[in-house]
Structure formats: C-alpha cells, structure tokens
C-alpha positions as CSV (number, residue, x, y, z in Angstrom):
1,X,0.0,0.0,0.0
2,X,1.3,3.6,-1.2
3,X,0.7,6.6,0.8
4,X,2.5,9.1,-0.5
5,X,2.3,10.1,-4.2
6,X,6.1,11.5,-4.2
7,X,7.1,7.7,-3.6
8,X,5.2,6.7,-6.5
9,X,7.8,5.3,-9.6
10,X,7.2,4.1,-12.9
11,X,7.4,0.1,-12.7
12,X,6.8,-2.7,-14.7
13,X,5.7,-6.2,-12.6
14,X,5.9,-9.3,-14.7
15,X,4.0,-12.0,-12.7
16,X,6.3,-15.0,-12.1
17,X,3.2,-17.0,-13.7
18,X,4.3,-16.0,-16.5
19,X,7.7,-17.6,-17.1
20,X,6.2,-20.7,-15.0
21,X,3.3,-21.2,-17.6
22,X,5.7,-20.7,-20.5
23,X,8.1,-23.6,-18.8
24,X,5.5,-25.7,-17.9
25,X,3.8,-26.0,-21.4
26,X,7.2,-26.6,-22.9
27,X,6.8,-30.5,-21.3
28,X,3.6,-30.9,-23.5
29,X,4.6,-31.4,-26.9
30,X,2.2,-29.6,-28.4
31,X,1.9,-25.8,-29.6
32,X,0.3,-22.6,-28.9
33,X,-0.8,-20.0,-31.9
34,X,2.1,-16.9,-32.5
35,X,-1.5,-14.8,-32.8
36,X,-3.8,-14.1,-30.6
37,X,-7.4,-12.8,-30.1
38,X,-7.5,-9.7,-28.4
39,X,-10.1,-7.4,-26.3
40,X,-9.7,-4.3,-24.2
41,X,-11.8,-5.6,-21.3
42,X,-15.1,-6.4,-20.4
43,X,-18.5,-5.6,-22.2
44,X,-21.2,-4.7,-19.5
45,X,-24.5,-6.8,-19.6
46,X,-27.6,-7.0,-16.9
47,X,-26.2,-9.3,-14.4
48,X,-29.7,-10.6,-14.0
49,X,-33.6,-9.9,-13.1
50,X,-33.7,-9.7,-9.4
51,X,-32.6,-6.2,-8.1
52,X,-34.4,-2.5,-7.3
53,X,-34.2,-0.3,-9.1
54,X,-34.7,3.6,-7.6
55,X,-33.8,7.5,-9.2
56,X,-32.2,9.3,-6.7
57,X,-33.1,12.6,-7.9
58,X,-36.0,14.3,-9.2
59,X,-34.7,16.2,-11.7
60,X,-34.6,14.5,-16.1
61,X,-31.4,16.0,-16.5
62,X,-28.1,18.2,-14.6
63,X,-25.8,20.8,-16.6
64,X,-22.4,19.8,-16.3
65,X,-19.6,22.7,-16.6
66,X,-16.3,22.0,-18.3
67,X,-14.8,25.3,-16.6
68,X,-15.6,24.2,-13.1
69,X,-14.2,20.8,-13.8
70,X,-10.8,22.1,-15.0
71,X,-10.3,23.8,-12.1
72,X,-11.4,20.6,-10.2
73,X,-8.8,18.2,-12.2
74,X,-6.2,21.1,-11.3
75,X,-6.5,21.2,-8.0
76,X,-6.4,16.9,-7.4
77,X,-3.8,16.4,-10.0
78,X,-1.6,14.8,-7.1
79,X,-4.1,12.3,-6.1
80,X,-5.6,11.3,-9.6
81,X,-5.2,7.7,-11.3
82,X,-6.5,6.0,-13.8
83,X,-7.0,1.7,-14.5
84,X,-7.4,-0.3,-17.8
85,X,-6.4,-3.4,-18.7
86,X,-5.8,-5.3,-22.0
87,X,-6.5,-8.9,-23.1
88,X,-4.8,-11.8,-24.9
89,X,-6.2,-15.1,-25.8
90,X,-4.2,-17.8,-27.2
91,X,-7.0,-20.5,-28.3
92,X,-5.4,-24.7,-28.4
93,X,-6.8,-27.4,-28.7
94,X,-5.5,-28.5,-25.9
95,X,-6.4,-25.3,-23.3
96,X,-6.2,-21.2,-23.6
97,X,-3.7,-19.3,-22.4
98,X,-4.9,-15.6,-21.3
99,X,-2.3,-13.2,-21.1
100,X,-3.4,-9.9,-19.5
101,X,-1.7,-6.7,-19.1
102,X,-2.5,-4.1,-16.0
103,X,-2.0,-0.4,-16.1
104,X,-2.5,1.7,-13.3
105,X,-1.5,4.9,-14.3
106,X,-1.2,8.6,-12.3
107,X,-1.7,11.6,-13.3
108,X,0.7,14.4,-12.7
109,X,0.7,18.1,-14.1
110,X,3.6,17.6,-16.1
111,X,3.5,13.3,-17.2
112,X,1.9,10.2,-16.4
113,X,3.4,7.5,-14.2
114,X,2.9,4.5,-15.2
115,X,2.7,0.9,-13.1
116,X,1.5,-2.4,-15.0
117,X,1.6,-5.9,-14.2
118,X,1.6,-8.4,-16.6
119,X,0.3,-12.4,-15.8
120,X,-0.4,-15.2,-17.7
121,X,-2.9,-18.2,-16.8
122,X,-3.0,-21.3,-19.4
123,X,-7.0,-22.8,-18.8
124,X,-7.9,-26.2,-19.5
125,X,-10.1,-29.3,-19.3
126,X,-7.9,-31.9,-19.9
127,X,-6.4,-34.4,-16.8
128,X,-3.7,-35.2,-19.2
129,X,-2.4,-31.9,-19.7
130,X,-3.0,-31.2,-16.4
131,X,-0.6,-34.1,-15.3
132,X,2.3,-32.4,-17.3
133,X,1.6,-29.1,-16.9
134,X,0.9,-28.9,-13.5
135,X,0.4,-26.0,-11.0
136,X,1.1,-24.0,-13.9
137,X,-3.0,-25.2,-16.0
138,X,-5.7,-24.2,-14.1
139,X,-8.7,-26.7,-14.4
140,X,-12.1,-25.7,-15.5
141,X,-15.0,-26.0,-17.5
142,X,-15.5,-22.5,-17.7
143,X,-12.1,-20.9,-19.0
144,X,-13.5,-17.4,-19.5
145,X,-15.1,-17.2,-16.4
146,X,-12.5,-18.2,-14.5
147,X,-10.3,-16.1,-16.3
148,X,-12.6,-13.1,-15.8
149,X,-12.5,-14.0,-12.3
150,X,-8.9,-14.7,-12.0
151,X,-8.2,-10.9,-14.2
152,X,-10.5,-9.4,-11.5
153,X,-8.6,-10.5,-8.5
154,X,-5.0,-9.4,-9.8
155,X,-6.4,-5.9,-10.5
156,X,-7.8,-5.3,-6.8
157,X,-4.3,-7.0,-6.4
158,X,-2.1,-4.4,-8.0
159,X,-5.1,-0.8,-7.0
160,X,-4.4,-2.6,-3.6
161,X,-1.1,-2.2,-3.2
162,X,-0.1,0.8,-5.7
163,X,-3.2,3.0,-5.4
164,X,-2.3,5.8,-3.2
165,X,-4.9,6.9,-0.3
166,X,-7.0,10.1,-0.9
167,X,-7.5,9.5,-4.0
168,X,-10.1,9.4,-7.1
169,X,-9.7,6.2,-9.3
170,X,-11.1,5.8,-12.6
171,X,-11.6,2.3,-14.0
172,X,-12.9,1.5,-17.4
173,X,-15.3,-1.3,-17.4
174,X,-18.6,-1.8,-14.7
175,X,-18.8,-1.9,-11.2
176,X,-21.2,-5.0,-11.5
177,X,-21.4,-7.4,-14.6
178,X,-21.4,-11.1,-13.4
179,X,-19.2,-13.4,-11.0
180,X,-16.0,-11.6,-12.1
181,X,-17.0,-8.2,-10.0
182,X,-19.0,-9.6,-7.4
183,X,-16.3,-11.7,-6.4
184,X,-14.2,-8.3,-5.8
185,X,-16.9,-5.9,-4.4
186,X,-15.6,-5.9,-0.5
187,X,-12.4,-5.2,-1.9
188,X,-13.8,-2.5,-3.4
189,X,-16.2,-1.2,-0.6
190,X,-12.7,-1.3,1.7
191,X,-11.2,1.7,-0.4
192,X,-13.7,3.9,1.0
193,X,-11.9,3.3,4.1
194,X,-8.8,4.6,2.5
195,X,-10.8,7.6,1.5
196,X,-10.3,6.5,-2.5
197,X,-13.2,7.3,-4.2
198,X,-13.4,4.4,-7.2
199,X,-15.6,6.2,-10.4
200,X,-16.4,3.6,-13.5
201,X,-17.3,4.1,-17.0
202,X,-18.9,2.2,-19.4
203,X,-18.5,2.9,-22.9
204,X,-20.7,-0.1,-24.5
205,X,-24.0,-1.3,-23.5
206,X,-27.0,-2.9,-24.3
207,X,-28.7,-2.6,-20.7
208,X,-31.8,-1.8,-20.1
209,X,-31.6,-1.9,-15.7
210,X,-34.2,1.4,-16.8
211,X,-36.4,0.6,-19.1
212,X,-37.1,-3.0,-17.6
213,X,-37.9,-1.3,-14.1
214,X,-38.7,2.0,-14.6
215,X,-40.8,2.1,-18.3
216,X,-42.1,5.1,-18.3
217,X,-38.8,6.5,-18.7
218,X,-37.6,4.6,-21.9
219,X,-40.8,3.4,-23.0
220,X,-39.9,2.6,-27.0
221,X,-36.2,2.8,-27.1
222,X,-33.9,0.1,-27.6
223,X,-31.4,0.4,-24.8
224,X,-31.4,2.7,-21.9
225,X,-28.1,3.7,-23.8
226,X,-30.2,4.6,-26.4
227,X,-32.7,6.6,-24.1
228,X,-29.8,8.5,-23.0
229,X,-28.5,9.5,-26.2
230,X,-32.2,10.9,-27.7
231,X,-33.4,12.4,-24.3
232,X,-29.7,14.0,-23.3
233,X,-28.2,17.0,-24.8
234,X,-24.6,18.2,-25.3
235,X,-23.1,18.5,-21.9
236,X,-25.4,17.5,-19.7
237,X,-26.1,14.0,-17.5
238,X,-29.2,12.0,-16.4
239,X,-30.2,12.1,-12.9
240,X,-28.3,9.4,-10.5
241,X,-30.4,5.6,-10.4
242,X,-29.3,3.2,-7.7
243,X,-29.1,0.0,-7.9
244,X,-29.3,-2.9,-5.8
245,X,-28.9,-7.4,-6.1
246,X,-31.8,-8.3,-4.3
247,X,-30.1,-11.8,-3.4
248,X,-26.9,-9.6,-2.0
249,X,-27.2,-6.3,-0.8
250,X,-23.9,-5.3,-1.2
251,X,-23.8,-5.5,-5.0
252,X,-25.3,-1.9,-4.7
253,X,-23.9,0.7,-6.9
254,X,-25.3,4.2,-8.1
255,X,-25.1,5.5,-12.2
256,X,-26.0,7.8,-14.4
257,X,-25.3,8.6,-18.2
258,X,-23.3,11.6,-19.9
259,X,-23.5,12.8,-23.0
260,X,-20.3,14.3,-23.8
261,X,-20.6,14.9,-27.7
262,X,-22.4,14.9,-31.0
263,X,-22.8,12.2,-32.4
264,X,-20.9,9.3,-30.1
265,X,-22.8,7.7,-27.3
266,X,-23.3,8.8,-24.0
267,X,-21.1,7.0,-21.1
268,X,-22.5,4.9,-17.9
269,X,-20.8,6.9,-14.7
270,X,-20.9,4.3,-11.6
271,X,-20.1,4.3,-8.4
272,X,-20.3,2.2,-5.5
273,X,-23.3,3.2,-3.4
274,X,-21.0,3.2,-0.2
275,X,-18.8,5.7,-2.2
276,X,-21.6,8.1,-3.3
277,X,-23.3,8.5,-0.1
278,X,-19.8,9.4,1.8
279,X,-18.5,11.8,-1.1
280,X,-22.4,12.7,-1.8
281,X,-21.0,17.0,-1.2
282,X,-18.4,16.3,-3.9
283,X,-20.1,14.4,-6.7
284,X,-21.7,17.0,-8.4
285,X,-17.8,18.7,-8.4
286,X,-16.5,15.2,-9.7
287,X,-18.9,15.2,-12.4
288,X,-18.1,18.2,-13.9
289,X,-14.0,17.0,-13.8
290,X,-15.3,14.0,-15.8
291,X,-16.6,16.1,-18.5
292,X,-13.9,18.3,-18.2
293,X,-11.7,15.2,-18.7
294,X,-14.2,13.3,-22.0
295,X,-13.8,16.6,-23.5
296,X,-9.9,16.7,-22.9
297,X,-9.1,13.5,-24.6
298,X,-10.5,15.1,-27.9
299,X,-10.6,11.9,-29.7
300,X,-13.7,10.8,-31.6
301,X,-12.7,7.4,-32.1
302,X,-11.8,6.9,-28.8
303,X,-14.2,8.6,-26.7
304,X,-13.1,8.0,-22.9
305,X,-11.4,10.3,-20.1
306,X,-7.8,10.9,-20.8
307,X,-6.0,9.5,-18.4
308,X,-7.7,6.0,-19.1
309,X,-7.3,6.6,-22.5
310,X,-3.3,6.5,-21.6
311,X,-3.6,3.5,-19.0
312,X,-5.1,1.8,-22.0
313,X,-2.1,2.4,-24.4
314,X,0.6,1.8,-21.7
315,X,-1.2,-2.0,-21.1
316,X,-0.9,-2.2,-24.8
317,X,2.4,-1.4,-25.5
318,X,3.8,-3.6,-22.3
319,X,2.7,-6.8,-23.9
320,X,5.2,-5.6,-26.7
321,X,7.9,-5.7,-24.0
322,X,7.3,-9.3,-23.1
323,X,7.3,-11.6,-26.3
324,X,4.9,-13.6,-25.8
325,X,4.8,-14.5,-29.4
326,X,8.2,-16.0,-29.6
327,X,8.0,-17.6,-25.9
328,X,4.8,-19.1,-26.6
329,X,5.5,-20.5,-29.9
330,X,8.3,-22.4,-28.1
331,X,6.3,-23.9,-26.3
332,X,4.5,-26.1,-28.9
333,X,0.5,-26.0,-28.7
334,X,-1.7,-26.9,-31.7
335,X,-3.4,-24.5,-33.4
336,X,-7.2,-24.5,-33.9
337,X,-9.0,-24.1,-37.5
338,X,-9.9,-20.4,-36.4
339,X,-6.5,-19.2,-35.2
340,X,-4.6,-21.6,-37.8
341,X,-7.0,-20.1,-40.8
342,X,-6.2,-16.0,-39.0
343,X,-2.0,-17.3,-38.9
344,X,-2.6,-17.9,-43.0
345,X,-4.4,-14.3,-43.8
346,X,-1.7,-13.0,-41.9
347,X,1.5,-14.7,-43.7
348,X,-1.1,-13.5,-47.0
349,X,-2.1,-10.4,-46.2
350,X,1.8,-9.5,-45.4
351,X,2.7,-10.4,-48.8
C-alpha cells in the first residue's frame, strides 16, 4: 500500500506466472498460436432480473460545466489515477492461455506514471495436460469465467497495493457485470476506508436496468443507452439511479449517463453506493472533472477520459515488451482451425 504520491515510480511487474506457464507447457509437446485474439476488457451486460431499481433525484437532467471541472482536475492532479487493462487469448486445442496486461496509471501536471503488471494463466479441461503441466493449468469447464475471475482478483491486487490513499480512481469497465466483480466488491467497498473514491465508465452497453424497471422512462427505445443519447443533450447527464442485487445487498452501486458529444454515445458513470453516499457533497464537483476530462481527450474514435485513455495504451504497449509471441510458440500448442486459418491471412495479407 502507497501513501505518499512523491514515492510513487514508474514500474513494470511481470508476474512469475508468467515464465512458470511458459516452462511448464514446454513439457507438453504440443503448440500454442504466434496470434492471438484480443479485447480491451469487459462488455457490461444486466447481471440478472432480481434487483431494485430507484432514481435518486428528481430532476430529467443536470448541466455539467467544463470550466468548473478544470479547475477541479487542477486542484487533485496529485491524487488522480486512472486503470485499464488489456487482453490476450491464445485458443489450443489443448487449453487457452490468457495473457493480461495491467495499467494503473497517475496523473501528474507535467506526465503520467505509469505501473503495469503483466500475468499469464494457461486454462484447461484436460487431466492429461494437467498431469504435465501442473500447478502452472488451471482446471475448468468455464475458461472465461474463470479467467474473468482470476483478471478481476489481480487488478484489486495491484489498485491494492499501488493506489495511493485520498485519491479518485477511474476504472474503465462496470462496477457490477457477473461473477467476475462480485467476487471483488468488498475489496472494493474497503477503499472507502482509504478515503479512495473508485468512479467507473462504461463505454458499451446494451442494458436496459431502466427501461425493464422504470418504463415510463424509456418506454420505446432500444437500450437505456439509447434513451440516453435521444433524451440527453450536449453536456449534460441523467439524474443518478441506484441500484441494488436483491439476493446480495452489497452489489449496490449508483449511475447515471453523460453525454459528452455529438454524435458518439453517451457514457455509464458508476459508483459504488458506499462511495456516493460518503463523497455525496463532492459528486456534483467530480462530475463536472469527468466532462472536463471526455472533453480533454478530444478523440472521436476513442471517446473515454484521458488518463484512461493512456492507462489503455501503456497496457498495450507492455505486452510488446514481453514476447509472448516467440516464448509461446516455443512452447509447442496446436493450433485451432480459427487461429490456424487467422496465422494464413496474416502470412497472406503480409505479402
């Protein structure tokens, strides 16, 4: 655990699963793919039918105020970071390895610092490989559950121990979408007592937590998504909805949507509901350094708050530092039709 933000360096962590995995498959003789499938993180989805469902203001809409929000941004740039995380699958017949690179990233007046942590998790249902591989395969019928799981864990692992105290954490992706964040959410309640105040963003969504519970609201629309982006305008953000798992109270969480700019969807704002009632005097002032921020990355193609926007280019770029292509090719997996058929376009495609 980090305290002070002048101790904070940049550093790379490579997990020691990493090499283990990588040594461990070299006693199989098969072989792993030199491609790989890749995704940015998690898509958000209704985790299921059984919750409440309850606005928390009265007002359609809030102005937000870029102006205001600078000055906000300014005045924390010392206890500011940002989390994203990117994904590599490596699909065998005989398992999948998952590669996934960390970034936790700060935010400083003049740079950004920059901490990832790299792992690697090889996911199987075989005995056989199992009896070769050993510690190094993880067991299961379920590979991308467990590895959402297991990719859950190390990033309340690493915010844990390099997240500083007083601070406000962004972190692309939901609060709550399935086993893979419930698993974490007292870990996540706990940084409250650390005074960090975790804010999430979701890009893409087809949810509709609104329009199932409260129809009135989205009656005809799509998505609630979609409800946002008709009813919203330029600059402004829905009211706040809270939510809460019926079956487990503390899944609770609070939201709202923002619509930053023309023409690009609105973003989901969440927040745990333990967070939001303690910081409930400085939300509306966090707000407005969220817009502040959409509007500051200035990229249409990309449209997210900077400094995730650069935790998502330094996880990127780290995976280039580790070659996992040539370590894993060593180790000898067969290819499946889909990644052996994506291998060919390659090698075609590159003349």
């Amino acid at each position: 655990m980090v305290t002070d933000i002048n101790l904070i360096k940049s550093e790379l962590i490579i997990d020691d699963s990493c090499d283990e995995v990588i040594n461990d498959l070299r006693k199989l003789n098969i072989r792993l793919p030199g491609e790989s499938s890749y995704s940015g993180g998690e898509i958000d989805f209704d985790q299921d039918s059984e919750y409440e469902l309850k606005p928390l203001e009265n007002d359609n809409s809030f102005n937000l105020d870029a102006k205001k929000g600078m000055a906000v941004i300014e005045k924390l740039y010392h206890s500011i970071c940002a989390y994203d995380e990117s994904i590599k699958t490596y699909s065998a017949l005989e398992g999948k390895a998952v590669m996934t690179s960390h970034a936790l990233v700060y935010l400083r007046p003049d740079k950004y610092i920059p901490i990832t942590y790299l792992t690697l998790k090889f996911y199987t249902q075989s005995e056989k490989v199992l009896d070769i591989a050993g510690k190094s395969a993880i067991k299961t019928e379920h590979p991308d559950r467990q590895a959402s799981i297991d990719r859950a864990v190390e990033k309340m692992q690493l915010i844990n121990k390099r997240c500083i105290d007083n601070s406000l954490l962004f972190i692309d992706g939901p609060l709550i979408g399935g086993d893979a964040y419930t698993t974490i959410m007292k870990d996540v309640l706990a940084l409250s007592d650390r005074g960090i105040l975790p804010v999430f963003f979701v890009k893409n969504s087809n949810s509709n937590m609104i329009s199932t519970y409260i129809p009135e609201l989205c009656k005809g629309y799509n998505s609630d998504m979609h409800w946002a982006n008709d009813t919203l305008k330029v600059g402004t953000r829905t009211r706040f909805f809270k939510y809460t798992d019926r079956r487990n109270s503390n899944n609770s969480k609070v939201f709202c949507y923002v619509k930053f700019m023309s023409g690009r969807s609105p973003v989901r704002i969440e927040m745990p509901t333990l967070a939001y009632e303690k910081y409930l005097s400085s939300v509306d002032s966090v707000m407005d350094g969220i817009y502040y921020l959409l509007l500051a990355q200035g990229n249409y193609s990309n449209p997210q708050i900077r400094p995730i926007a650069v935790a998502e280019m330094y996880a990127r770029e780290i995976m280039k530092i580790y070659d996992i292509h040539k370590e894993i090719r060593k180790a000898g997996l067969t290819y499946t039709m889909n990644e052996e058929r994506a291998n060919i376009n390659e090698m075609d495609s590159s003349g």
